[in-house]
C-alpha positions as MATLAB code, in Angstrom:
seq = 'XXXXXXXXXXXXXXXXXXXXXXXXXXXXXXXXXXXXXXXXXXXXXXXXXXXXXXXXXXXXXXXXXXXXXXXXXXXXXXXXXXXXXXXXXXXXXXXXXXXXXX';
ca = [
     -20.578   33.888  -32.439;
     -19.674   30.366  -32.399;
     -16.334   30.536  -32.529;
     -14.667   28.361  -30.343;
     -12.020   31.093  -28.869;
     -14.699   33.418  -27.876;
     -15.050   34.166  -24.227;
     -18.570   34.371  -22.820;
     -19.527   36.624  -19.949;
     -21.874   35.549  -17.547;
     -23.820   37.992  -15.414;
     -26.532   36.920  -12.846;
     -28.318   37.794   -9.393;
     -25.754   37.546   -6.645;
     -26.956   34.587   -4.815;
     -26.689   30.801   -4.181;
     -29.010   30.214   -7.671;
     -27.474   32.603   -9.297;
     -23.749   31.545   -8.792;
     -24.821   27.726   -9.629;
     -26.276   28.560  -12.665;
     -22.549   30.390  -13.686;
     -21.326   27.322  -12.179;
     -23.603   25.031  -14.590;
     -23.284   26.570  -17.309;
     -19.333   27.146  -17.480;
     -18.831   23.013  -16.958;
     -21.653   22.287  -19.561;
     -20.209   24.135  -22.164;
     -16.275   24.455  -21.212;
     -15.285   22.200  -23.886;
     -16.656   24.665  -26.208;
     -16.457   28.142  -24.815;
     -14.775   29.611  -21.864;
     -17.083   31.343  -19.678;
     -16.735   33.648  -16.912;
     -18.501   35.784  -14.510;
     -18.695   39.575  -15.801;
     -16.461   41.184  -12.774;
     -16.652   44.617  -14.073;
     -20.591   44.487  -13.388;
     -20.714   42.451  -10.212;
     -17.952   45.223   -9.182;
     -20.469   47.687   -9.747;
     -23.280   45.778   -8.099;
     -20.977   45.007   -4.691;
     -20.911   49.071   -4.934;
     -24.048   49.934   -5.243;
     -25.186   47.229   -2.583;
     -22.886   49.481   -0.109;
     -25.085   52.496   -0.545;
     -28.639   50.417   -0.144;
     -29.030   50.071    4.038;
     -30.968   46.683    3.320;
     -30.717   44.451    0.694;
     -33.430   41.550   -0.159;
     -33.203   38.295    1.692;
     -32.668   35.621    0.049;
     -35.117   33.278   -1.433;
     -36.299   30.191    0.344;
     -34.908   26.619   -0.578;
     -32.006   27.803   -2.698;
     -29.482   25.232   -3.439;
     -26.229   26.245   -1.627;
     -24.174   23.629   -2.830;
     -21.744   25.806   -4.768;
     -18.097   25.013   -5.095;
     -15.790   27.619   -5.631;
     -15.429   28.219   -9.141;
     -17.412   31.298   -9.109;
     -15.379   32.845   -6.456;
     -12.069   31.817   -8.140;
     -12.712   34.570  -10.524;
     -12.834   37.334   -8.498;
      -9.964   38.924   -6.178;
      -9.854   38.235   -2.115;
     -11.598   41.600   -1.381;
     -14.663   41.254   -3.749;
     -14.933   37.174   -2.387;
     -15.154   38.836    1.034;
     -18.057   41.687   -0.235;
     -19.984   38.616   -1.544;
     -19.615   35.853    1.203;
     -20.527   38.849    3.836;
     -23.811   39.280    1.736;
     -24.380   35.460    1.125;
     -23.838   34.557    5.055;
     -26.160   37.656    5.852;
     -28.884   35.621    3.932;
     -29.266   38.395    1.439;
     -28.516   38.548   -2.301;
     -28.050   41.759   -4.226;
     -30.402   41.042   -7.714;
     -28.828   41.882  -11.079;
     -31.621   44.460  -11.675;
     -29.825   46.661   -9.126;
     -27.571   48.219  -11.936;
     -29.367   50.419  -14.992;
     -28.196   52.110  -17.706;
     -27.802   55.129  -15.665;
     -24.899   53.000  -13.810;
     -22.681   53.284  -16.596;
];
């Protein structure tokens, strides 16, 4: 597990808190590991988000400084899905997928 080549996938709440920690957490540790976000689930999550007619708002305070590492990982069309959510103040949690989503 600590193998220096391994890649580590990161997986959060799609919000402002959520993308800084990815964002803190790849730059802490990029000398050791490469880590990046888990698109396959937050593919999954943008999905499921579509079929909810209201999704949470977001929480008060939350640091928006993010740069756009997070977003860099992800194709123009999924960067869209998220910024619509993120200037909508909403976020989509991670608990929105089970195991009954895959």
């Amino acid at each position: 597990m600590k193998h220096p080549k391994n890649t580590i996938y990161y997986f959060g709440d799609l919000d402002y808190e959520g993308i800084g920690i990815y964002e803190n957490l790849a730059e802490k540790f990029r000398s050791r590991w490469k880590i990046i976000p888990f698109v396959p689930a937050y593919q999954a999550m943008l999905g499921k988000a579509e079929q909810i007619t209201e999704l949470p708002e977001t929480k008060e305070h939350q640091n928006r400084n993010i740069s756009t590492q997070f977003f860099s990982c992800f194709d123009e069309i999924m960067v869209k899905k998220m910024e619509a959510v993120l200037d909508k103040d909403r976020y989509i949690p991670q608990e929105i997928l089970n195991t009954a989503d895959f």
